[in-house]
VOGU-3710 file (C-alpha; in Angstrom, 3 decimals, decimal comma):
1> xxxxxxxxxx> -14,078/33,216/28,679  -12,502/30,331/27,303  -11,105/29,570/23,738  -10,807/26,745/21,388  -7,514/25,478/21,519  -6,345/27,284/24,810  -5,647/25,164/27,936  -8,588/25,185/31,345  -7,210/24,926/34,578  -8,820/23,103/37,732
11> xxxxxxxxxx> -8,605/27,000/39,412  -10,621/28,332/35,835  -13,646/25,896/36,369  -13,796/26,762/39,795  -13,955/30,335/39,291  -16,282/29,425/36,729  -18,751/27,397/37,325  -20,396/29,307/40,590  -21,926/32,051/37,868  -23,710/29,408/36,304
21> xxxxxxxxxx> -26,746/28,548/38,436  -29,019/30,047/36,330  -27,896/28,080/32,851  -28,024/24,801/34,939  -31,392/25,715/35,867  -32,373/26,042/32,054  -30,628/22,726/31,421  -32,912/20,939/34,116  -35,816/22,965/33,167  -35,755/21,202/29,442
31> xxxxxxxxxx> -38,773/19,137/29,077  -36,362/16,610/27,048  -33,839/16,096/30,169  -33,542/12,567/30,176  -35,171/10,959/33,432  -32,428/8,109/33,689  -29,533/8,730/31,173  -26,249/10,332/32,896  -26,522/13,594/30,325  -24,117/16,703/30,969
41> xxxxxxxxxx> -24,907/19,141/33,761  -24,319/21,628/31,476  -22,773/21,731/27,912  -21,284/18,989/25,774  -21,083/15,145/26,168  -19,240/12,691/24,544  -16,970/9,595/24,497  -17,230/7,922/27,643  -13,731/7,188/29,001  -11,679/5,385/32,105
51> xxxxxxxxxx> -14,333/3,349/32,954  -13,805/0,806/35,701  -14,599/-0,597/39,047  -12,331/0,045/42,102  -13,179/-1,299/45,772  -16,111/-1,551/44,833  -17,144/1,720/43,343  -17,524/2,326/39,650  -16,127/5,067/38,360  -18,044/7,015/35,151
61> xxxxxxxxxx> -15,881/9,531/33,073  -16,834/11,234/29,552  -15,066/13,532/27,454  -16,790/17,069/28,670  -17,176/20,697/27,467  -19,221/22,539/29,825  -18,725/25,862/28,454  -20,385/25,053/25,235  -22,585/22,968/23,650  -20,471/22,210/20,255
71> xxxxxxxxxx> -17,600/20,287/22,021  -14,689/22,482/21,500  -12,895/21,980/25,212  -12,445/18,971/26,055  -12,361/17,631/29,929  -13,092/14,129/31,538  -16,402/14,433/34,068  -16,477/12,045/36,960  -19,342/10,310/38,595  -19,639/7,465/40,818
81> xxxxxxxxxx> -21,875/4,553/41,280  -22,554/1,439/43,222  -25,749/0,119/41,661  -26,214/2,528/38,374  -29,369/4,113/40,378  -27,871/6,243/42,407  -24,974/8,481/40,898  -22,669/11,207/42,474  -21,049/13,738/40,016  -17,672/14,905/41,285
91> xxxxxxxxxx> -15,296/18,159/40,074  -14,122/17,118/36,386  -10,948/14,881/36,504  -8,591/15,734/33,949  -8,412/19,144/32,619  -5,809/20,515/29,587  -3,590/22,191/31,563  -0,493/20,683/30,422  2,427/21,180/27,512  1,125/17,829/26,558
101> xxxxxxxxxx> -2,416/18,314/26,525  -3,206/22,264/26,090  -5,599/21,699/23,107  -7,994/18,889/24,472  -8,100/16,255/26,768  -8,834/13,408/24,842  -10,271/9,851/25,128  -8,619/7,514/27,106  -9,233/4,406/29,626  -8,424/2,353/32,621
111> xxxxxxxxxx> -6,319/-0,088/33,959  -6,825/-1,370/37,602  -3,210/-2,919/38,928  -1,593/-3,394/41,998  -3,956/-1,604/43,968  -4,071/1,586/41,723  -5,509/2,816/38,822  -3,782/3,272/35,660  -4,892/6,557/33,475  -4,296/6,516/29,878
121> xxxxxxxxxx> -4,934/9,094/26,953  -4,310/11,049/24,365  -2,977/14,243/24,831  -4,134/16,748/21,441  -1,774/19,561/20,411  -2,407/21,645/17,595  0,354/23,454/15,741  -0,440/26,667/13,797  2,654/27,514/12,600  2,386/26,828/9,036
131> xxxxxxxxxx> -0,780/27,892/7,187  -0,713/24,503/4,813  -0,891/22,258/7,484  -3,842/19,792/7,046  -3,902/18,004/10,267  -4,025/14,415/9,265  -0,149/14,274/7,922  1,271/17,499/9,742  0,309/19,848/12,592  -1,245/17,216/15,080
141> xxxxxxxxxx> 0,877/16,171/17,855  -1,044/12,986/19,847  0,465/12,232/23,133  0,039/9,651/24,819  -0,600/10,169/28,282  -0,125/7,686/32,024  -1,264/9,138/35,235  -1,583/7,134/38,532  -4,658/7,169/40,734  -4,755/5,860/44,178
151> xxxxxxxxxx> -8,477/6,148/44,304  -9,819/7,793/40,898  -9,906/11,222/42,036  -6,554/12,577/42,088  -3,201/12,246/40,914  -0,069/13,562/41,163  1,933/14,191/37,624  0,876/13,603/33,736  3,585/11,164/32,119  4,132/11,102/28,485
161> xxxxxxxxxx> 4,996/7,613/27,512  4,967/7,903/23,705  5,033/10,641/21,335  5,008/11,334/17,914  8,640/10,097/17,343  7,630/6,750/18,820  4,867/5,612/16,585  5,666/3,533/14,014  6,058/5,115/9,875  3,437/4,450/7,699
171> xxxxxxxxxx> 0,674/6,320/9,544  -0,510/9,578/9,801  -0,958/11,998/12,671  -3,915/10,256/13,897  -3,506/8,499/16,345  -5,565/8,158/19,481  -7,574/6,555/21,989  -5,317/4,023/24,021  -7,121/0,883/25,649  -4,978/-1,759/27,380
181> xxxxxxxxxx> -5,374/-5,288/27,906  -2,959/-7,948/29,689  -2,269/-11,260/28,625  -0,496/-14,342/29,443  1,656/-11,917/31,943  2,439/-9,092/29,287  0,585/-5,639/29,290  -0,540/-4,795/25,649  -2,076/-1,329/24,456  -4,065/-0,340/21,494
191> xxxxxxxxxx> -4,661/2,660/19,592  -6,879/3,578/16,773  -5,089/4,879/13,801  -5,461/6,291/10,234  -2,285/4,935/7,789  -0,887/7,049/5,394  -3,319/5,535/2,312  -6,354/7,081/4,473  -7,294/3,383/5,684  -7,906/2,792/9,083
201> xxxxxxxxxx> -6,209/0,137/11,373  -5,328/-0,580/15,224  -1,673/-0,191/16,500  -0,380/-2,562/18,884  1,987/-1,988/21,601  3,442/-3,639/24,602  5,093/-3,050/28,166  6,806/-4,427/31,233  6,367/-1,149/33,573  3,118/0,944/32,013
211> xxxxxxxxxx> 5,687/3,479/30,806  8,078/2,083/28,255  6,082/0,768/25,298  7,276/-1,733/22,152  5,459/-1,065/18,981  4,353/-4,442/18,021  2,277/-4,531/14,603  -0,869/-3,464/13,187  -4,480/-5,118/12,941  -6,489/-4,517/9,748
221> xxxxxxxxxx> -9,091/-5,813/7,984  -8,563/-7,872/4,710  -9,910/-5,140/2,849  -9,865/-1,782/3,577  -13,105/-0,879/6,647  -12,777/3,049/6,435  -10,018/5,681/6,880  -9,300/5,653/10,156  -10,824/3,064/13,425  -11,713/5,561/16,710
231> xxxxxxxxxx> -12,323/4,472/20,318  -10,981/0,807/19,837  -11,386/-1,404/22,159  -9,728/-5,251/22,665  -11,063/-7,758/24,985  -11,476/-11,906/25,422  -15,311/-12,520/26,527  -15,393/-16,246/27,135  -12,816/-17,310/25,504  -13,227/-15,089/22,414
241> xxxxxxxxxx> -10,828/-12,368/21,167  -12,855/-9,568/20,422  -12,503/-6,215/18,720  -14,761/-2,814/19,396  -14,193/-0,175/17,256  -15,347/2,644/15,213  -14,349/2,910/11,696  -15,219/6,855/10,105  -16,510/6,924/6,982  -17,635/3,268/5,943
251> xxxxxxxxxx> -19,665/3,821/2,473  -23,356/2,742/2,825  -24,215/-0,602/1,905  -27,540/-1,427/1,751  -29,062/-1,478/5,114  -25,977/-1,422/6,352  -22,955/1,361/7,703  -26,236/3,957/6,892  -24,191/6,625/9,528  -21,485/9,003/8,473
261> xxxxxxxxxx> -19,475/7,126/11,292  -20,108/3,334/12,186  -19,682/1,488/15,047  -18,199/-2,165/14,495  -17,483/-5,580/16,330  -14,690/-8,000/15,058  -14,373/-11,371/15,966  -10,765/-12,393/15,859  -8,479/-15,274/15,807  -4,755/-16,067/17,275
271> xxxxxxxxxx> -3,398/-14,534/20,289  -1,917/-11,160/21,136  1,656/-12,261/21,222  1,350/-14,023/18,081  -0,545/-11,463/15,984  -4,134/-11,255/15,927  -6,003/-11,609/12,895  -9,728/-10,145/12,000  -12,458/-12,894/11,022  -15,558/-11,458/11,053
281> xxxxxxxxxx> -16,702/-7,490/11,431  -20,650/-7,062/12,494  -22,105/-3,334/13,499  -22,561/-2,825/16,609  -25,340/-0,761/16,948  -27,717/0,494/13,955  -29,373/3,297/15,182  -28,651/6,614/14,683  -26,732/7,865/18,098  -24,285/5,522/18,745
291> xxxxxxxxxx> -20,844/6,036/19,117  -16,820/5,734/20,921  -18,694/2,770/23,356  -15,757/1,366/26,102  -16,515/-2,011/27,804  -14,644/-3,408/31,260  -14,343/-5,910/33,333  -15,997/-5,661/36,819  -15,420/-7,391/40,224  -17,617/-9,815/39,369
301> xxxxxxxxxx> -16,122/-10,733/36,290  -18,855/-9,160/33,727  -18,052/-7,234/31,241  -20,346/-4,337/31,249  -20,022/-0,733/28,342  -21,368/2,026/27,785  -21,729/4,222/24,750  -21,515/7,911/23,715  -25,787/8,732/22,899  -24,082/10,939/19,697
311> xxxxxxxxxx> -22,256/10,644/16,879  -19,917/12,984/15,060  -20,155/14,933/11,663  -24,083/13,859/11,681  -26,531/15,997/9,750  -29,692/15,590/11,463  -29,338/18,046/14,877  -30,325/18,043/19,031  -32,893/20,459/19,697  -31,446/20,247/23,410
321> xxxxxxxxxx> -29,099/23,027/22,474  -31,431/25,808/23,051  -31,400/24,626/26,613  -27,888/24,749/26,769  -26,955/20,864/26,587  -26,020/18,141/23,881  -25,647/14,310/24,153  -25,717/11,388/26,972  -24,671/8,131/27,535  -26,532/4,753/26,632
331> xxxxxxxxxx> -28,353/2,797/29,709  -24,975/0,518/31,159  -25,569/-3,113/28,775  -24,049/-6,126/29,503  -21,792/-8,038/26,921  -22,183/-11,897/26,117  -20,433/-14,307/23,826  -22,677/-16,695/22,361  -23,649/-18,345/18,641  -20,798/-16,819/17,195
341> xxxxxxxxxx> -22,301/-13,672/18,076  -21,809/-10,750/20,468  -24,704/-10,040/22,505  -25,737/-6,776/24,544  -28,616/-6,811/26,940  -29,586/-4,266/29,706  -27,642/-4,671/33,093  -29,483/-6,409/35,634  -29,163/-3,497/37,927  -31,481/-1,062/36,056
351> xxxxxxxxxx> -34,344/-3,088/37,262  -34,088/-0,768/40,263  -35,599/1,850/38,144  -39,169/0,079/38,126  -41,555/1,365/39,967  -44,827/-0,184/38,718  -45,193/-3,723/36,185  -48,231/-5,150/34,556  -48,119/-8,316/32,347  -50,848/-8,160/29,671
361> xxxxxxxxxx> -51,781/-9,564/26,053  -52,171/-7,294/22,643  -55,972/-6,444/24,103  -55,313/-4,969/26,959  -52,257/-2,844/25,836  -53,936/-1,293/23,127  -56,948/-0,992/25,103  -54,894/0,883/27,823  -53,589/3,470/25,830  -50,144/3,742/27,731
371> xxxxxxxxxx> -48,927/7,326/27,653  -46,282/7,562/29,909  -42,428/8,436/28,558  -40,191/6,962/30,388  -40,406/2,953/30,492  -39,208/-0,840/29,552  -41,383/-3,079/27,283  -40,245/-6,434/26,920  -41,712/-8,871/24,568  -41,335/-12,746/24,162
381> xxxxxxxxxx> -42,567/-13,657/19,938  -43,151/-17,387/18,400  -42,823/-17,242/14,941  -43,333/-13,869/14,454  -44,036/-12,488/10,555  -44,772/-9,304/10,967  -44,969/-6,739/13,624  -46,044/-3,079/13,688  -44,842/-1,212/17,251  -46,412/2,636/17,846
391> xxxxxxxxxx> -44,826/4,496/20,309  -46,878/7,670/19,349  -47,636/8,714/16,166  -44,658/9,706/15,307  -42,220/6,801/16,429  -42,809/3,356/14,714  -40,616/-0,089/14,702  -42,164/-2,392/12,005  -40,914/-6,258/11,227  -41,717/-7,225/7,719
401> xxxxxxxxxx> -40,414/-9,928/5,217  -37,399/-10,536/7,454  -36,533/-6,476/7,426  -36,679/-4,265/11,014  -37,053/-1,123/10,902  -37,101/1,969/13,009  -38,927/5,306/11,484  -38,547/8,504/12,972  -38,776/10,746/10,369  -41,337/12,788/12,641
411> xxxxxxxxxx> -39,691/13,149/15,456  -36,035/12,637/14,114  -34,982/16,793/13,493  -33,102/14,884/10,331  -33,294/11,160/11,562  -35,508/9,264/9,161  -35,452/5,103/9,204  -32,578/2,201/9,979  -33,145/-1,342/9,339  -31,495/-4,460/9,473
421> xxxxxxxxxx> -32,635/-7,980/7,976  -33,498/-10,462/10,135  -34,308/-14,375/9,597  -36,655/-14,173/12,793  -37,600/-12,023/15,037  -37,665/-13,662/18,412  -37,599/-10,771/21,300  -38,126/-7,152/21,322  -36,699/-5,253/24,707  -37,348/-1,471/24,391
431> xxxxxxxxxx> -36,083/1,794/27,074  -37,785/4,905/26,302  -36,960/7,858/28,020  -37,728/11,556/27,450  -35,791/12,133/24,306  -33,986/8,406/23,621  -34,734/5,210/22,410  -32,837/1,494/23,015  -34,160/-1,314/20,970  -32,620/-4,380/21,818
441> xxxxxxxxxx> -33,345/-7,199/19,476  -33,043/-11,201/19,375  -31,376/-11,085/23,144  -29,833/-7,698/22,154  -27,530/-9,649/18,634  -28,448/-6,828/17,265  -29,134/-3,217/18,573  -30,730/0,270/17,866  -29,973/3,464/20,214  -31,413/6,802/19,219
451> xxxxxxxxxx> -32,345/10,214/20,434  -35,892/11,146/19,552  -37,790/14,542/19,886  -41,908/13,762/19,793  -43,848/16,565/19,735  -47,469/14,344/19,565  -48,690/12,323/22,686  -46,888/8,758/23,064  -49,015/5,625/22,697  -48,000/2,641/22,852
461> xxxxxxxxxx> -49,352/0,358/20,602  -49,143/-3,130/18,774  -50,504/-5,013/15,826  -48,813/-8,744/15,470  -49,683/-11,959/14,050  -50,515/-14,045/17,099  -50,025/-13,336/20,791  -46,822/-12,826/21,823  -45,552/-15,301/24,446  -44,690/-12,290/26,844
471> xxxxxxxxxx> -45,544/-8,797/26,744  -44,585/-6,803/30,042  -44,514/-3,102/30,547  -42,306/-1,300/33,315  -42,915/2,234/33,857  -39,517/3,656/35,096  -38,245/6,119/37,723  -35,449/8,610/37,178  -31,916/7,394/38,651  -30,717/9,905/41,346
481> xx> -27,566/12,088/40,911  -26,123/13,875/44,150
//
């Protein structure tokens, strides 16, 4: 019914989506549904965008194709939270219905002001009216995108505040993916970019009104970090300028940038107004499915994100799709500044999910043979050496001679092993779920997310040098979606 490249109305999916009890069915009917990842009701999943809290309600949307499991549409879901437990999924927000946005939807965020929220996005158009187009340096058009919300479910008009003819020379066609930030009274956006010597960089623009933007300048890194930075995302987390972004094709290096696509955080120095300037770049995230992450501020003042469970142009595959489905988000984390380092750590609020804790030593977890799939382990190490972690016979995390490393060549359908070296290994806190994995390591400094398809028995296991100060297991309950 509906084509690549061809717009989807709000009356289309409603037509639509009545017929399609019995494909929803299938998709809950998959053994490896995740139990407490948001995952699509049906389709394709991917960047997760707009993400805020308003009056109290946080609002959830992700770039969406529920007519096909390869991504080609692109909408914005919508669910709703007050506790990350228990969910409601709402009619899809933004659909490409527009002049400016026929061809795909695109990523996009929030910006809570005066009572309202402020959409932004980029609006894709593809040209085919040349055959030689190569859509990097012709045939793209990339709008950029305001609407206003009153309460995150409607709104009235789409307003294009910048087009092609108002982004700066010197850069190609790509260009996408607008975050804002204010400071010191002026509203500043970024966008991730793609210059014309194929090296990728962050524009910077600013406003007085959320419709006229200034081109400022452009942020690179000293020496070239990829050919073009996706999803970025600028914020100050106590006190500290700080850059998310994901750089495409960043050549291997050891244990490190082992994706296709990479996921990156830069520490930075200076102020907005007076040009910032990159010090330090550190991945992310290290595991294999990890991608387009978006962080905000709630009303409590933490900074909480959530990532896109996928990652484009990978070669190892989702066995999901034969159940009509593809992707998910990460568990919500929250961010921390600390050491010179950026730290991610579960939010609080997933505690919720437990609905049974024990508190053992390396005995009596072995000795128990825990089988279940979806739950927490945390553990507490003192001068750990060397560490061996089973999950089943087919999933194994191993810390030797200062290297970590995840192996799930069995299980994997093309994953194999990421590592990263580590001086010590101080804390190991681990979410398994049905078909996912989140390691978070050294009070989550350094991270590993992962989708995982065992086809043995789990069993969790554990061979260490000493006792581990701490070693808790939490089996978990599945989160609740209305």
């Amino acid at each position: 019914m509906f084509q690549k490249y061809s717009p989807v109305t709000r009356a289309d999916y409603q037509r639509w989506i009545p017929t399609q009890d019995a494909a929803i069915r299938r998709v809950q009917s998959d053994p490896r549904a995740l139990r407490y990842h948001l995952m699509p009701r049906l389709g394709w999943l991917n960047d997760p965008n707009g993400l805020c809290q308003f009056h109290g309600i946080y609002h959830i949307y992700y770039q969406y194709d529920p007519f096909d499991v390869n991504g080609d549409l692109k909408l914005w879901a919508h669910l709703t939270t007050t506790d990350f437990i228990h969910y409601e999924e709402h009619e899809p927000f933004l659909f490409p219905d527009s002049a400016l946005d026929a061809h795909g939807a695109y990523s996009g965020s929030a910006f809570v002001k005066d009572d309202q929220i402020h959409f932004f996005y980029t609006g894709n158009i593809k040209l085919f009216d040349r055959p030689d187009h190569d859509y990097i340096h012709s045939g793209r058009v990339a709008n950029t995108i305001h609407l206003v919300s009153p309460d995150g479910f409607q709104f009235e008009r789409k307003e294009l505040v910048m087009g092609m003819e108002d982004y700066p020379e010197g850069f190609t066609q790509h260009i996408r993916d607008p975050k804002l930030i204010e400071e010191d009274g002026v509203t500043y956006m970024v966008q991730g970019t793609r210059d014309d010597d194929d090296h990728g960089a962050l524009l910077l623009f600013s406003s007085d009104d959320l419709s006229h933007w200034q081109y400022r300048y452009a942020l690179r890194t000293k020496e070239p970090l990829g050919y073009m930075w996706e999803c970025p995302d600028l914020f100050v987390l106590d006190g500290q300028h700080l850059l998310i972004t994901c750089p495409q094709g960043v050549p291997t290096q050891g244990a490190d940038y082992a994706n296709v696509h990479s996921c990156v955080w830069m520490q930075l120095s200076h102020t907005l107004a007076d040009g910032l300037t990159v010090e330090t770049v550190h991945q992310l995230d290290r595991g294999f499915d990890f991608y387009a992450p978006q962080s905000f501020a709630d009303e409590q003042g933490r900074r909480i994100l959530i990532g896109w469970m996928g990652i484009p142009d990978a070669d190892y595959t989702n066995p999901t799709t034969d159940h009509g489905w593809q992707h998910a988000l990460t568990i919500p984390r929250l961010l921390s500044w600390k050491d010179g380092m950026l730290h991610q750590q579960p939010l609080p609020e997933l505690e919720g999910l437990r609905r049974e804790s024990w508190q053992m030593d390396v005995e009596a977890l072995n000795a128990r043979g825990f089988d279940e799939e979806c739950y927490e382990l945390e553990l507490q190490l003192d001068g750990c050496k060397q560490l061996t972690l089973s999950l089943s016979e087919e999933i194994r995390l191993t810390y030797q001679d200062q290297l970590f490393t995840l192996d799930i060549t069995a299980c994997g359908c093309g994953r194999t092993t990421r590592s990263v070296h580590l001086a010590q290994l101080h804390d190991l806190h681990l979410f398994s779920d049905t078909s996912s994995l989140e390691v978070f390591l050294n009070e989550g400094s350094e991270v590993f997310t992962t989708r995982i398809y065992p086809t043995r028995p789990r069993c969790v296991k554990l061979k260490t040098e000493g006792q581990p100060a701490i070693l808790r297991l939490h089996a978990l309950s599945a989160h609740q979606i209305r």
